[in-house]
PyMOL Python script that loads the backbone (N, CA, C, O; Angstrom):
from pymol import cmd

cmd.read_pdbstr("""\
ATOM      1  N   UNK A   1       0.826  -1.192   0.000  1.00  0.00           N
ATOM      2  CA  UNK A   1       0.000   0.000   0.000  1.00  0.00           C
ATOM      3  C   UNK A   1       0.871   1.258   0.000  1.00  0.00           C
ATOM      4  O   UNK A   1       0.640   2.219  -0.733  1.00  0.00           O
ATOM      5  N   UNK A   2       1.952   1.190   0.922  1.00  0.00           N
ATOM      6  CA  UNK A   2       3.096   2.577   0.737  1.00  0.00           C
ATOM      7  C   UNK A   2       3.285   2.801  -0.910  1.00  0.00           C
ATOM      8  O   UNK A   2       3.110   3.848  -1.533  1.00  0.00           O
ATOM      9  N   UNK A   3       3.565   1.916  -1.256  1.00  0.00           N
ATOM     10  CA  UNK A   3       4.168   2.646  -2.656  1.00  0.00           C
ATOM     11  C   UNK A   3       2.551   2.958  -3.524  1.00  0.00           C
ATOM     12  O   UNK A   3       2.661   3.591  -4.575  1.00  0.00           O
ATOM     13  N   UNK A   4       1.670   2.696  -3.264  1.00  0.00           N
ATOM     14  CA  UNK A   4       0.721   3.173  -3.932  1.00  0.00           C
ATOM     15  C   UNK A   4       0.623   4.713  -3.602  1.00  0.00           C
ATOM     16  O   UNK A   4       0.770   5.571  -4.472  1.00  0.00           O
ATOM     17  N   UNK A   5       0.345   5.014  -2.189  1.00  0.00           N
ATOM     18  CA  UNK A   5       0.729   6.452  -1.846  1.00  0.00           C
ATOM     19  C   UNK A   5       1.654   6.857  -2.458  1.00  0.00           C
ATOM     20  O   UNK A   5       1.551   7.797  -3.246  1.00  0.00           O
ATOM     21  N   UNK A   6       2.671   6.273  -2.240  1.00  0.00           N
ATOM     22  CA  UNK A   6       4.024   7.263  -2.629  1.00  0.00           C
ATOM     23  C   UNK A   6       4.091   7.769  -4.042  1.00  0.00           C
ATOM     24  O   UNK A   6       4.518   8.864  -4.409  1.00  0.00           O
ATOM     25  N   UNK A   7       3.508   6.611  -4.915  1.00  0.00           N
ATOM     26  CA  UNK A   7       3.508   7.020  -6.088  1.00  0.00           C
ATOM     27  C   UNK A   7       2.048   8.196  -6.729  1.00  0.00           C
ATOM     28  O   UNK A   7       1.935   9.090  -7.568  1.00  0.00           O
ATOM     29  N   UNK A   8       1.378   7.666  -5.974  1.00  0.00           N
ATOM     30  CA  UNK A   8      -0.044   8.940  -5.801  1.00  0.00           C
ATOM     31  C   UNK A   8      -0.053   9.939  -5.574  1.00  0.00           C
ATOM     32  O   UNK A   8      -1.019  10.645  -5.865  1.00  0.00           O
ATOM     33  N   UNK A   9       1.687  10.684  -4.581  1.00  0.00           N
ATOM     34  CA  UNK A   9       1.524  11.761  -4.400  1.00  0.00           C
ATOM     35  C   UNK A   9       0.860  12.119  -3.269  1.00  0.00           C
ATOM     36  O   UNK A   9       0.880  13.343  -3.140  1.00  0.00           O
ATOM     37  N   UNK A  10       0.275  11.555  -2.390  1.00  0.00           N
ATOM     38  CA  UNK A  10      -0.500  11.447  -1.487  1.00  0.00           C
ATOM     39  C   UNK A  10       0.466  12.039  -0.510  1.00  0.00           C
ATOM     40  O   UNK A  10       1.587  11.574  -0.303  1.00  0.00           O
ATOM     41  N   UNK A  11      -0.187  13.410   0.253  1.00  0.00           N
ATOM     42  CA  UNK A  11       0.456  14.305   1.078  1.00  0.00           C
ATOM     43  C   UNK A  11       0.547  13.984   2.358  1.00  0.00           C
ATOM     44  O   UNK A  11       1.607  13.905   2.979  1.00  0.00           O
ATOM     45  N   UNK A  12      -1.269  13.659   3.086  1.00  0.00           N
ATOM     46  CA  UNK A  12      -0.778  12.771   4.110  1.00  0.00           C
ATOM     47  C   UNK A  12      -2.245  11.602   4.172  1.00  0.00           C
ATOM     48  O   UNK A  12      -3.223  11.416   3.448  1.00  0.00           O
ATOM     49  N   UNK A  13      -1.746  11.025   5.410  1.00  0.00           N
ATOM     50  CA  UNK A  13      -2.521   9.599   5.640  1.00  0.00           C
ATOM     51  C   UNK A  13      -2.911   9.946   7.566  1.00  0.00           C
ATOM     52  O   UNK A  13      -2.126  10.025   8.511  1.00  0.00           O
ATOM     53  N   UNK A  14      -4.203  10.063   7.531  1.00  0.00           N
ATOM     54  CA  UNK A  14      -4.821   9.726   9.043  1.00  0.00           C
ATOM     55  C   UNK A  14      -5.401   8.773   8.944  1.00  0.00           C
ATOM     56  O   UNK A  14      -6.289   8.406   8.175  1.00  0.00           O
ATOM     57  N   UNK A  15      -4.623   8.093  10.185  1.00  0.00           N
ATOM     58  CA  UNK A  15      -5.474   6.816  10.764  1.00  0.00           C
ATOM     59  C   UNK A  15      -5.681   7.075  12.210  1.00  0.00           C
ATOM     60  O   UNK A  15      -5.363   8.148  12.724  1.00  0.00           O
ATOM     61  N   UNK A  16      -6.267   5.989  12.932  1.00  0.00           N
ATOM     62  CA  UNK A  16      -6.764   6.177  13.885  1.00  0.00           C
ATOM     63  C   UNK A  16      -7.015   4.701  14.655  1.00  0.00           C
ATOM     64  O   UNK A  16      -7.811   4.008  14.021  1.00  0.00           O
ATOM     65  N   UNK A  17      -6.477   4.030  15.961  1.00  0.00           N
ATOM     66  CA  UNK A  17      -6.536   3.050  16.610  1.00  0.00           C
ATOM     67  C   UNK A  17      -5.417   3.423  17.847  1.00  0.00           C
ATOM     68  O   UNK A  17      -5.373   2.436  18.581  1.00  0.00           O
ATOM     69  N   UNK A  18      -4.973   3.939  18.089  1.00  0.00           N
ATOM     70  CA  UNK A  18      -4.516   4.362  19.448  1.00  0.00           C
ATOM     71  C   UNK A  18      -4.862   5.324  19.828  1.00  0.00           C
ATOM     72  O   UNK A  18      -4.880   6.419  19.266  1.00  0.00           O
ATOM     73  N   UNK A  19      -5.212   5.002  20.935  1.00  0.00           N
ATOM     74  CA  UNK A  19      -6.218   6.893  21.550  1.00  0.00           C
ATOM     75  C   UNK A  19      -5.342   7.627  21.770  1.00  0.00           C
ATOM     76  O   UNK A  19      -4.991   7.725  22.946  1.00  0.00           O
ATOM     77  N   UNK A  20      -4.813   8.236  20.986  1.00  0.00           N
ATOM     78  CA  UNK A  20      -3.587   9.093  21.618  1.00  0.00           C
ATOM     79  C   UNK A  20      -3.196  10.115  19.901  1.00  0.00           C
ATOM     80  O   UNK A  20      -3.668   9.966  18.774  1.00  0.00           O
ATOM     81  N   UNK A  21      -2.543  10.736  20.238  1.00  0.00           N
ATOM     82  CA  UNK A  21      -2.236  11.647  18.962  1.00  0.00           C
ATOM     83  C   UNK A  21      -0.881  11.395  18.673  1.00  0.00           C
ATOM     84  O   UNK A  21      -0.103  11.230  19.612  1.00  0.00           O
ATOM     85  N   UNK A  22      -0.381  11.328  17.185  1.00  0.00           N
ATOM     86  CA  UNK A  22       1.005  10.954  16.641  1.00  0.00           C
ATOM     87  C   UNK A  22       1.256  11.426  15.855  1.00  0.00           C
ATOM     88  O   UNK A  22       0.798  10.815  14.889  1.00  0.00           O
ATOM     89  N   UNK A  23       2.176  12.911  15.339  1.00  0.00           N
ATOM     90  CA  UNK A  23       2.310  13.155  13.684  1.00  0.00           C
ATOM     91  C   UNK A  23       3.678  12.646  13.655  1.00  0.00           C
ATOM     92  O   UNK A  23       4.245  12.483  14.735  1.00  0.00           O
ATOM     93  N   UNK A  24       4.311  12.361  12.518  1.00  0.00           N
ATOM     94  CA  UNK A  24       5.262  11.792  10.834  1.00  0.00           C
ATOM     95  C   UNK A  24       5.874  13.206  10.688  1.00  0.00           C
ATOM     96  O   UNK A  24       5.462  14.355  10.847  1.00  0.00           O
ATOM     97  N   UNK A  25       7.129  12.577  10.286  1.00  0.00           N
ATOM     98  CA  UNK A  25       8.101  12.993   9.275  1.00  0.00           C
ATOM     99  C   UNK A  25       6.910  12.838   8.452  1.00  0.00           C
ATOM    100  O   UNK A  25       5.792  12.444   8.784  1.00  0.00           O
ATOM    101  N   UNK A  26       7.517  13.361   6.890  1.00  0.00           N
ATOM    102  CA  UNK A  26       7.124  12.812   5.574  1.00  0.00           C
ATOM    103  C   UNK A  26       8.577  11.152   5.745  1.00  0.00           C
ATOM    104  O   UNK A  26       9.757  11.093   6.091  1.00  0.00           O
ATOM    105  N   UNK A  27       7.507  10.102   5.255  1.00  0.00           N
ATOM    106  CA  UNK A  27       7.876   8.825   5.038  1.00  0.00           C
ATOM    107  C   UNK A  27       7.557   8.283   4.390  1.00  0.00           C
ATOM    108  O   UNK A  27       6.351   8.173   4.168  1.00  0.00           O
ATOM    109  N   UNK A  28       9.012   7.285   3.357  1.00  0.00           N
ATOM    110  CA  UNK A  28       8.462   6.244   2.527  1.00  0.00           C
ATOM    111  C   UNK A  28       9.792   5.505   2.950  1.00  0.00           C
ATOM    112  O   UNK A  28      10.834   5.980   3.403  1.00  0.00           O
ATOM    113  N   UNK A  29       9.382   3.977   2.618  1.00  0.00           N
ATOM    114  CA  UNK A  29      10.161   3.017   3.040  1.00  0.00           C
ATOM    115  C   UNK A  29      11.218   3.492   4.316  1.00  0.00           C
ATOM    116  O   UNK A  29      12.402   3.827   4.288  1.00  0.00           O
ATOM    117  N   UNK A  30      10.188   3.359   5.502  1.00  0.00           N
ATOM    118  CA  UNK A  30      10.813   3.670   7.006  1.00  0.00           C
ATOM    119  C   UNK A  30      12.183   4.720   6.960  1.00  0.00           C
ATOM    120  O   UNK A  30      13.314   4.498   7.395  1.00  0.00           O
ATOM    121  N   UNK A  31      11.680   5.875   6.306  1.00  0.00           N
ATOM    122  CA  UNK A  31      13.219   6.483   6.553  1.00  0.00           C
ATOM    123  C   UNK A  31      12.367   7.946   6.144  1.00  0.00           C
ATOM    124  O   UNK A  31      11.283   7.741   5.597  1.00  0.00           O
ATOM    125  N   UNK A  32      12.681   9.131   6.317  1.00  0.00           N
ATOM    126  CA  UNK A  32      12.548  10.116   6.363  1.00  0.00           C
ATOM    127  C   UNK A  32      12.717  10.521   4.745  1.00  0.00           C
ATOM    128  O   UNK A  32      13.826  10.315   4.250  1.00  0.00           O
ATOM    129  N   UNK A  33      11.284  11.292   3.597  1.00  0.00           N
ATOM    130  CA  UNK A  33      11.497  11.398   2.646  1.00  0.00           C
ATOM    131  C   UNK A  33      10.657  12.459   2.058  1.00  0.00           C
ATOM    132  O   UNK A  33       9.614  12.089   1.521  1.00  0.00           O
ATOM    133  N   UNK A  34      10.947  13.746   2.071  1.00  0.00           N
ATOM    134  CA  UNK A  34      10.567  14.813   1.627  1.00  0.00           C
ATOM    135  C   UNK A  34       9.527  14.842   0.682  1.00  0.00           C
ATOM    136  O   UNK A  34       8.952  15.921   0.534  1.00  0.00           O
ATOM    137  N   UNK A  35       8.946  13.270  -0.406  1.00  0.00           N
ATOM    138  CA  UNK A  35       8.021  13.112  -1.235  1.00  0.00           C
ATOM    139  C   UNK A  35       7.318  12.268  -0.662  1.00  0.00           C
ATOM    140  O   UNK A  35       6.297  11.879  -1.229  1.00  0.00           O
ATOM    141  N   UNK A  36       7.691  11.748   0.653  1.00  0.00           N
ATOM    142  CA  UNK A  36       6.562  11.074   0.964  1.00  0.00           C
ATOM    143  C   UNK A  36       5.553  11.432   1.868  1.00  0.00           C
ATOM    144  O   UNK A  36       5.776  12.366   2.638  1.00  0.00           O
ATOM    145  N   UNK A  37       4.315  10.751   1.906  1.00  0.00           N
ATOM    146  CA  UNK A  37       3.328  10.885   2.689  1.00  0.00           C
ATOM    147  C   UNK A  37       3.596  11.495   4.393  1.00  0.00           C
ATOM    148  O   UNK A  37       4.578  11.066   4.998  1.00  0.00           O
ATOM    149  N   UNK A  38       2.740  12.411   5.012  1.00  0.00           N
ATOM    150  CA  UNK A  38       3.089  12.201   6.283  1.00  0.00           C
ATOM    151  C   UNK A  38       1.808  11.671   7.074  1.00  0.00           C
ATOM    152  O   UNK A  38       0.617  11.869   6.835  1.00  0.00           O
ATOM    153  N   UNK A  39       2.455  10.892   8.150  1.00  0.00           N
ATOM    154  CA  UNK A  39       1.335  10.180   8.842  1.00  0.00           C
ATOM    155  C   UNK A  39       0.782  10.747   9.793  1.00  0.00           C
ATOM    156  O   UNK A  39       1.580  11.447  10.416  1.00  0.00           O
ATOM    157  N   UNK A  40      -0.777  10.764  10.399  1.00  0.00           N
ATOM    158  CA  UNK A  40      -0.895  11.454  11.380  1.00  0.00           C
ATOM    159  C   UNK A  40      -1.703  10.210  12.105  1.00  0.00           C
ATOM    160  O   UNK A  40      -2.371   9.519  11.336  1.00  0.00           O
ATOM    161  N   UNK A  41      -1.716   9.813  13.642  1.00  0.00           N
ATOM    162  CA  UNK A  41      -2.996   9.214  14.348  1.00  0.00           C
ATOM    163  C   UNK A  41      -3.264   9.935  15.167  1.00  0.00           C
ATOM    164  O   UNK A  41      -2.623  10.493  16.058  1.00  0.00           O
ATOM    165  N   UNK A  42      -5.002   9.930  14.630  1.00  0.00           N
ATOM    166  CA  UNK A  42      -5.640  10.646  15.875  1.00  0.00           C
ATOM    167  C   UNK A  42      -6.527  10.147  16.104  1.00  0.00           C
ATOM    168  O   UNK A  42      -7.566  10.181  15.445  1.00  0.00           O
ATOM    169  N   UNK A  43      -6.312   9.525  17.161  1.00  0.00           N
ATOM    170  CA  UNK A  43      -7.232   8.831  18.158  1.00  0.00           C
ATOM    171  C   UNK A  43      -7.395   8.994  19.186  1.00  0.00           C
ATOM    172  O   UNK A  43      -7.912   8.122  19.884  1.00  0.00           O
ATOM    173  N   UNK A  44      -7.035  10.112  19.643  1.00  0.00           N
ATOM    174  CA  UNK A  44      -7.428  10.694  20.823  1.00  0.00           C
ATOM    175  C   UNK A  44      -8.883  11.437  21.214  1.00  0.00           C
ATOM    176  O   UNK A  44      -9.008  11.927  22.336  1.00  0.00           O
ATOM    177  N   UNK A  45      -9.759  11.486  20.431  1.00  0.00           N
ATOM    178  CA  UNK A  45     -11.098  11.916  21.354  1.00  0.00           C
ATOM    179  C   UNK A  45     -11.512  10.184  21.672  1.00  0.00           C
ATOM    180  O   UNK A  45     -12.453  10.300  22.456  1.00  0.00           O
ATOM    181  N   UNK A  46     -11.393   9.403  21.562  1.00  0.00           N
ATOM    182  CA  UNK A  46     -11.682   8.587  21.980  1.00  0.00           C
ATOM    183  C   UNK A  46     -10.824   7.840  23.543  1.00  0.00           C
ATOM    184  O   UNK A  46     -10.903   6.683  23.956  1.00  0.00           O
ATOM    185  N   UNK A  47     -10.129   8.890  24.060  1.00  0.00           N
ATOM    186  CA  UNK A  47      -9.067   8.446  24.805  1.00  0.00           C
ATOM    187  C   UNK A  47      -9.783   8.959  26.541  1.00  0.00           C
ATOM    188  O   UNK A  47     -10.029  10.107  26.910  1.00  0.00           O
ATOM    189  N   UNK A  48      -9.951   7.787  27.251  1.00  0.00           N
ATOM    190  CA  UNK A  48     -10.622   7.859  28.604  1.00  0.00           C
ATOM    191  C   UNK A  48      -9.236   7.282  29.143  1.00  0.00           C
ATOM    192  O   UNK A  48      -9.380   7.349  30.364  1.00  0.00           O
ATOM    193  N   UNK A  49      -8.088   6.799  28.917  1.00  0.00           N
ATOM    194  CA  UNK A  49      -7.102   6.190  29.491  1.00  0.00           C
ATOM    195  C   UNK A  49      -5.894   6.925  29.224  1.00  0.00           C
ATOM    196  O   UNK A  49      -5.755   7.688  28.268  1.00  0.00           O
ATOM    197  N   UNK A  50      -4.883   6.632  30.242  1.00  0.00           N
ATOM    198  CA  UNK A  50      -3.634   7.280  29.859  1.00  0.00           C
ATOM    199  C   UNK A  50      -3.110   6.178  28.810  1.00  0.00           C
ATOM    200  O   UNK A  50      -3.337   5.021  29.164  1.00  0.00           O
ATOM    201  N   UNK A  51      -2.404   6.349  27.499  1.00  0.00           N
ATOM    202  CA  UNK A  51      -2.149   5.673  26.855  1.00  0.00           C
ATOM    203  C   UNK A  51      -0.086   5.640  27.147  1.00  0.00           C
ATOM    204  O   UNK A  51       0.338   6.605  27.782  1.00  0.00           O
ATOM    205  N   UNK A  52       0.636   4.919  26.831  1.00  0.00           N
ATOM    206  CA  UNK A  52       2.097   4.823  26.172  1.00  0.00           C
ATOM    207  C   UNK A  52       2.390   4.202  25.289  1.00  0.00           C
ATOM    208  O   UNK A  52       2.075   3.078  24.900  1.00  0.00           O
ATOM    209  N   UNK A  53       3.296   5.275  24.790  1.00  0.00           N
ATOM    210  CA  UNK A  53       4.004   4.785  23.312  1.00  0.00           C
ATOM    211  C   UNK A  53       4.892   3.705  23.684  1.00  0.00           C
ATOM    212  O   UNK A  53       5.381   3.363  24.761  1.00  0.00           O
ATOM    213  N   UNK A  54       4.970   3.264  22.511  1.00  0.00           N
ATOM    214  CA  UNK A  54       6.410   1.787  22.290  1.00  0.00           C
ATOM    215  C   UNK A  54       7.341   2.994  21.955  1.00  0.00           C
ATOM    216  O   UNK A  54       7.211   3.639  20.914  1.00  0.00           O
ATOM    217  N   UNK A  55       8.436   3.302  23.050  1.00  0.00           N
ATOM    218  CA  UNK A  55       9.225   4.470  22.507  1.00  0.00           C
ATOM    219  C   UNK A  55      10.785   3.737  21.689  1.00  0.00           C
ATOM    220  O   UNK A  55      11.812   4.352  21.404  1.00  0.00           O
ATOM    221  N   UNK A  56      10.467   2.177  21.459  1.00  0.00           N
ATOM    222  CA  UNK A  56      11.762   1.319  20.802  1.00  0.00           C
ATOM    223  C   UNK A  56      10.912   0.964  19.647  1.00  0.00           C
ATOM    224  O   UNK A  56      11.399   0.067  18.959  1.00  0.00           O
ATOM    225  N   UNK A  57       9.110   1.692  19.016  1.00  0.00           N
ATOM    226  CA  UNK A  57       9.331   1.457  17.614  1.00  0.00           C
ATOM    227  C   UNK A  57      10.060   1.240  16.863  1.00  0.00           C
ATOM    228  O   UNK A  57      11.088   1.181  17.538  1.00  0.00           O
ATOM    229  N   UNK A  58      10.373   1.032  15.733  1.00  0.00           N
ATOM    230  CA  UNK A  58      11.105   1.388  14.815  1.00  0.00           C
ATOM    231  C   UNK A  58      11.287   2.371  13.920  1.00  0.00           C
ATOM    232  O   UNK A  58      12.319   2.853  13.454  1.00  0.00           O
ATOM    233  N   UNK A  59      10.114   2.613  13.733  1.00  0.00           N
ATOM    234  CA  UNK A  59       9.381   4.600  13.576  1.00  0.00           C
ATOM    235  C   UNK A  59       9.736   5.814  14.562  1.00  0.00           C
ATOM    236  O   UNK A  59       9.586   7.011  14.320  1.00  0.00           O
ATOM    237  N   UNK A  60      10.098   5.394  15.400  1.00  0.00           N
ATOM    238  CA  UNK A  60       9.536   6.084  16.533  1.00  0.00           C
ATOM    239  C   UNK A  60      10.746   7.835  16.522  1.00  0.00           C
ATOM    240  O   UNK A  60      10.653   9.036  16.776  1.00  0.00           O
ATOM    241  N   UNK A  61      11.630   6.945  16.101  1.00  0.00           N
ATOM    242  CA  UNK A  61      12.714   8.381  15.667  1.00  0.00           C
ATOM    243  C   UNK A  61      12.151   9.549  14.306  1.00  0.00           C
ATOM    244  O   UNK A  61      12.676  10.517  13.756  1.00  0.00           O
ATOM    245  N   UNK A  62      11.245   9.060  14.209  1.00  0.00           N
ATOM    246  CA  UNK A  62      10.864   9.918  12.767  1.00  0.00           C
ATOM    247  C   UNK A  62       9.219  10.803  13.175  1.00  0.00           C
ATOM    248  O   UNK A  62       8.442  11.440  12.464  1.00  0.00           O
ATOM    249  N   UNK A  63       9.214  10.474  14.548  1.00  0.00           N
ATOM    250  CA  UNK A  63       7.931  10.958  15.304  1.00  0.00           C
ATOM    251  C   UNK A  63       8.201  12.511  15.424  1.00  0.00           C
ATOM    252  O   UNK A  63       9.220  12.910  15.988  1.00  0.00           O
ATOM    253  N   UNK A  64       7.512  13.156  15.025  1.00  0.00           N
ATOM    254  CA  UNK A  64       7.421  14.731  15.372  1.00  0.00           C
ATOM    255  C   UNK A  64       7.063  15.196  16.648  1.00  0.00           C
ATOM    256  O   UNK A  64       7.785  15.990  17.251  1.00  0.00           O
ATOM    257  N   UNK A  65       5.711  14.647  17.241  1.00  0.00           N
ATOM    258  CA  UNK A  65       4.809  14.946  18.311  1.00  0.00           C
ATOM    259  C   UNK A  65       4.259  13.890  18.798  1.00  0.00           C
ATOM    260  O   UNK A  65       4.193  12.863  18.122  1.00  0.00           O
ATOM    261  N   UNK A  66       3.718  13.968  20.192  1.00  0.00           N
ATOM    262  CA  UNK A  66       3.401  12.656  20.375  1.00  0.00           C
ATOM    263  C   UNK A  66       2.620  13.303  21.685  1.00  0.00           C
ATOM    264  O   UNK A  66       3.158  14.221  22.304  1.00  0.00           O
ATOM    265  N   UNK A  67       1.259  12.756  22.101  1.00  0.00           N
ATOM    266  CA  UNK A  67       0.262  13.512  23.003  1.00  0.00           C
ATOM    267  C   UNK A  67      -0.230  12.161  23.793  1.00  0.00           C
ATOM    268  O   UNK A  67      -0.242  11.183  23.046  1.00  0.00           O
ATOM    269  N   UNK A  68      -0.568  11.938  24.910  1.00  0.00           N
ATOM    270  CA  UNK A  68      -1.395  10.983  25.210  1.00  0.00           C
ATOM    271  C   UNK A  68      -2.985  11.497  25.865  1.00  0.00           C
ATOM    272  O   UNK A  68      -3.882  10.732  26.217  1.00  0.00           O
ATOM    273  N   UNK A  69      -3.007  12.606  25.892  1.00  0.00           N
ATOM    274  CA  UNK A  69      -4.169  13.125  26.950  1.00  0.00           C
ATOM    275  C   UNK A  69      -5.487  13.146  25.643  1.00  0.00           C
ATOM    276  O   UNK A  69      -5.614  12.651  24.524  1.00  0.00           O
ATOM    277  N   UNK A  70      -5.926  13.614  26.129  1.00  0.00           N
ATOM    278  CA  UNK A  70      -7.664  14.248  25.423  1.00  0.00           C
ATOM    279  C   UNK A  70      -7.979  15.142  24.146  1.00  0.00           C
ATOM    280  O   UNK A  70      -8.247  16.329  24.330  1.00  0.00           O
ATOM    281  N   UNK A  71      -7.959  14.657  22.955  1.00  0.00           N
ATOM    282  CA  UNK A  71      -7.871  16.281  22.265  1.00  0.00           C
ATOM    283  C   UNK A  71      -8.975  15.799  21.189  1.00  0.00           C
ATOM    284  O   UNK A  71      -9.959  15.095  21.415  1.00  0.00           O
ATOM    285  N   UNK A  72      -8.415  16.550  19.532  1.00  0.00           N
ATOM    286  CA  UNK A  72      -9.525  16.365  18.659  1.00  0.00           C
ATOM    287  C   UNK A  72      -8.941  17.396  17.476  1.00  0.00           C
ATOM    288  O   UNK A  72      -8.902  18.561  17.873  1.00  0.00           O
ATOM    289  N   UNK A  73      -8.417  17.173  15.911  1.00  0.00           N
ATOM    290  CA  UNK A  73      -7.915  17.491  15.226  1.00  0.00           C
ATOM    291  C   UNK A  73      -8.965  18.425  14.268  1.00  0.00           C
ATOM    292  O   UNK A  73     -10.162  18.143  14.330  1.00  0.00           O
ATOM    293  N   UNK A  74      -8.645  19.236  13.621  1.00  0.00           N
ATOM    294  CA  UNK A  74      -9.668  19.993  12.573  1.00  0.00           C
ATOM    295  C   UNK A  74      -8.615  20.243  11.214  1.00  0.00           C
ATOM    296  O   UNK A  74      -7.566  20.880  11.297  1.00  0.00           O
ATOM    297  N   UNK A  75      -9.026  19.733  10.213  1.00  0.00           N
ATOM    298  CA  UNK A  75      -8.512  19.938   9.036  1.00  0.00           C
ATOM    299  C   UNK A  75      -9.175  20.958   8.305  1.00  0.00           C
ATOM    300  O   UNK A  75     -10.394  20.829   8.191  1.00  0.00           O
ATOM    301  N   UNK A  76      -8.647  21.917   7.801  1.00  0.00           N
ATOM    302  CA  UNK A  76      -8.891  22.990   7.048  1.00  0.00           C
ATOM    303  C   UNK A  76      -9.114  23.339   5.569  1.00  0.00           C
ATOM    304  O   UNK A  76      -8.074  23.980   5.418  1.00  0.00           O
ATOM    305  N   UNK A  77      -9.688  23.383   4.416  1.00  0.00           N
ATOM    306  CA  UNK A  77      -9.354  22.951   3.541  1.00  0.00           C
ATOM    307  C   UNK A  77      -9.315  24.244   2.584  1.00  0.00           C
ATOM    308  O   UNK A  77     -10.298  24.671   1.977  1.00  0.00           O
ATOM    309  N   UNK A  78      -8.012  24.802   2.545  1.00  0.00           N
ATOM    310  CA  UNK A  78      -7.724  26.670   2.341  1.00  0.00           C
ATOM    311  C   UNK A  78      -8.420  26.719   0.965  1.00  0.00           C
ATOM    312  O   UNK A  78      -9.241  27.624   0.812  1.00  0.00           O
ATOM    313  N   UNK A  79      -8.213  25.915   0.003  1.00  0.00           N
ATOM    314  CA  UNK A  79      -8.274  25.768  -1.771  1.00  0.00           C
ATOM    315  C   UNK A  79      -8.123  24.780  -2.072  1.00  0.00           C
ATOM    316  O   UNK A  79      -8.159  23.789  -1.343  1.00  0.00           O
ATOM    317  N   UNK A  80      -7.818  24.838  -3.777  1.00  0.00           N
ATOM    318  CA  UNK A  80      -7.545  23.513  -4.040  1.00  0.00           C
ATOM    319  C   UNK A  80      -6.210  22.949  -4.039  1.00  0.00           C
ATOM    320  O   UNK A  80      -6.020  21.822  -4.498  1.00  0.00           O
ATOM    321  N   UNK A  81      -4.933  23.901  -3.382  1.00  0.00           N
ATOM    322  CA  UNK A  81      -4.003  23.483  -3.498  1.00  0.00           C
ATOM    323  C   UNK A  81      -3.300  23.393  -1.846  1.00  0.00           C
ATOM    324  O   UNK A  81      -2.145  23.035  -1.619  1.00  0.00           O
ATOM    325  N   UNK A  82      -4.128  23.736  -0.994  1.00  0.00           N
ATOM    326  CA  UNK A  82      -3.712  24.728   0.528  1.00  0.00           C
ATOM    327  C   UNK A  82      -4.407  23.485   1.293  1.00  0.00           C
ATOM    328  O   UNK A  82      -5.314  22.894   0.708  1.00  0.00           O
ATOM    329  N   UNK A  83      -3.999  23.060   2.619  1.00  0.00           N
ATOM    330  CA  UNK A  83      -5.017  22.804   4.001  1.00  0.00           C
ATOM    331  C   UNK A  83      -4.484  22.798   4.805  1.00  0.00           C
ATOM    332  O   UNK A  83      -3.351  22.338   4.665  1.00  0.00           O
ATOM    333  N   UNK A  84      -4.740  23.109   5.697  1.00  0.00           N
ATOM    334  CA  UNK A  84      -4.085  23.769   7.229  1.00  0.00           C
ATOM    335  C   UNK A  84      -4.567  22.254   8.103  1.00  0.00           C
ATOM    336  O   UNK A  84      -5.683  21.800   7.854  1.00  0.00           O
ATOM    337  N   UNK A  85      -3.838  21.671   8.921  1.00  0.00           N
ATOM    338  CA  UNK A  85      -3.648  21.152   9.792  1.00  0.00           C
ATOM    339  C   UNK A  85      -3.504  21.495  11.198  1.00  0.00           C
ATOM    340  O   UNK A  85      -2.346  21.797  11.487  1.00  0.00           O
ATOM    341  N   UNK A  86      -4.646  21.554  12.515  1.00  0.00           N
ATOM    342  CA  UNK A  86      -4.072  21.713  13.860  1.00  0.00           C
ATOM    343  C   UNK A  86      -4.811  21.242  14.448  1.00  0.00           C
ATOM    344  O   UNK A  86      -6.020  21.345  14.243  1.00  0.00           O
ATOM    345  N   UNK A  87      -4.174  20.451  15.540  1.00  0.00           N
ATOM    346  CA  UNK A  87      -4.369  19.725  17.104  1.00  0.00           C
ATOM    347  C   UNK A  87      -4.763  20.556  17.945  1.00  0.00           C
ATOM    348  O   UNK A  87      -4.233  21.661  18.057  1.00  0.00           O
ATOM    349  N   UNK A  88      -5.990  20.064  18.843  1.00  0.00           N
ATOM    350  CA  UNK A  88      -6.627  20.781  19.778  1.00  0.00           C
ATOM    351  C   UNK A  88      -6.706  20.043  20.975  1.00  0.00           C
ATOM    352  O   UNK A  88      -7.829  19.677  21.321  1.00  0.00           O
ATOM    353  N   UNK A  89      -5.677  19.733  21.720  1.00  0.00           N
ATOM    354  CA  UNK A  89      -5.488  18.878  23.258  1.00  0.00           C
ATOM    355  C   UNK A  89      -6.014  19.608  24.325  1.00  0.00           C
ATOM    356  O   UNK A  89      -5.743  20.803  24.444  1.00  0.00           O
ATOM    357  N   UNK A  90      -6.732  19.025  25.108  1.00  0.00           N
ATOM    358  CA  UNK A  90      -7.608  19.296  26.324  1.00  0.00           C
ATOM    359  C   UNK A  90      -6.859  19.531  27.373  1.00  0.00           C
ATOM    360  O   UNK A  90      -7.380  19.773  28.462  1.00  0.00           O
TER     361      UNK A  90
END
""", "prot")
cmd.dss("prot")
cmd.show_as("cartoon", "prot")
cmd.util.cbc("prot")
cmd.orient("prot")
């Protein structure tokens, strides 16, 4: 599936299964890559627990931010070429 993104151009990828918030480098094939996708999880409005990271991922060096508390993301969508991204933690 990465290289389908990667080759799509695909700017970024939210998923969501840990209650907790996580943004990406831009990444393709586990290494830091200026054309690739960046990842975001947000799964944090769903978060009633303190969560922890696996901080010996293998990703985990390419992590920007990393939240465990309460929040809830809003994507912006400026035009057709623009969208603003920001985290709203409780």
């Amino acid at each position: 599936m990465e290289s389908l993104l990667y080759e799509a151009r695909v700017d970024v990828v939210f998923a969501s299964h840990t209650h907790a918030y996580e943004r990406f480098e831009r990444i393709y094939d586990s290494k830091a890559n200026s054309q690739g996708p960046m990842y975001i999880t947000i799964g944090d409005a769903g978060n009633n627990k303190a969560h922890k990271f696996i901080s010996d991922h293998e990703l985990a060096h390419l992590s920007i931010f990393r939240e465990t508390s309460f929040g809830h993301g809003r994507l912006s969508i400026m035009d057709n070429r623009r969208a603003v991204w920001t985290w709203h933690g409780a």
